[in-house]
C-alpha positions in Angstrom: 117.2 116.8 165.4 116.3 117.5 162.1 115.5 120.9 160.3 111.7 119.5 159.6 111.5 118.5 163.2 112.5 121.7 165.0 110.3 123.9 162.6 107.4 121.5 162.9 106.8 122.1 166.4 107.0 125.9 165.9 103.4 126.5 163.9 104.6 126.8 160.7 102.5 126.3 157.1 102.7 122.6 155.3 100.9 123.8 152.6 102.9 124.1 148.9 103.8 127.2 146.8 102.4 126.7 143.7 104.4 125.4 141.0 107.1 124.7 143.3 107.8 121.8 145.1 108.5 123.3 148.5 107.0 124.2 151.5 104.9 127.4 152.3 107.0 127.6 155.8 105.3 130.7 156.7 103.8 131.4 160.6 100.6 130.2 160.9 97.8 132.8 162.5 94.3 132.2 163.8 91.2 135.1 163.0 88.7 135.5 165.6 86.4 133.4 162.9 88.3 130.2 163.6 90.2 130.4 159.8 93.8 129.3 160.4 96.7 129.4 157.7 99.8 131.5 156.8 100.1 134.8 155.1 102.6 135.5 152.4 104.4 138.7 150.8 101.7 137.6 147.9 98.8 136.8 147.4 97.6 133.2 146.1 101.4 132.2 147.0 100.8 129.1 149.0 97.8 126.5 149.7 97.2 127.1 152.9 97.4 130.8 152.7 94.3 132.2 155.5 95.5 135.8 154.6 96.1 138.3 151.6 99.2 140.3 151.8 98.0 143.2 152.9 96.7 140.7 156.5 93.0 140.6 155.6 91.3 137.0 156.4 90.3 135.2 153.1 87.0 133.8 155.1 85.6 136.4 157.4 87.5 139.5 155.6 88.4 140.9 159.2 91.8 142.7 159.6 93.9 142.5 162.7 91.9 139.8 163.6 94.5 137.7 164.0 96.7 135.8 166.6 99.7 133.5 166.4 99.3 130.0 166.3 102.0 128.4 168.7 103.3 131.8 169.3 105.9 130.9 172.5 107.6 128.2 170.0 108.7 130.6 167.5 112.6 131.9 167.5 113.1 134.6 169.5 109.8 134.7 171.5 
């Protein structure tokens, strides 16, 4: 099984890090206002990012709002 294939089923982001051609790859989280992407150590740092650095939702503004998306796939859950 591919490295693509293992990570795909495990909630990660498909968006792109701007300027770069690769993946986001960050863990995908869902606010209680339906927003779902990936949060990154910046912010701005990928296309699909839902949440600044510091975890606050770029749609509703809510902190700690947030669940996992596919949360029992992830390593080590």
């Amino acid at each position: 099984m591919s490295y693509d294939a293992i990570k795909s089923e495990r909630g990660l982001c498909a968006g792109n890090r701007p300027g770069l051609a690769g993946k986001c790859n960050g863990q995908l989280f869902e606010c209680e206002c339906g927003n779902v992407g990936c949060r990154q150590t910046y912010d701005n740092a990928c296309s699909n990012q839902a949440y600044s650095a510091g975890f606050r939702c770029t749609k509703c503004g809510a902190v700690g709002k947030a669940r996992p998306v596919s949360y029992e796939y992830r390593i080590g859950a």
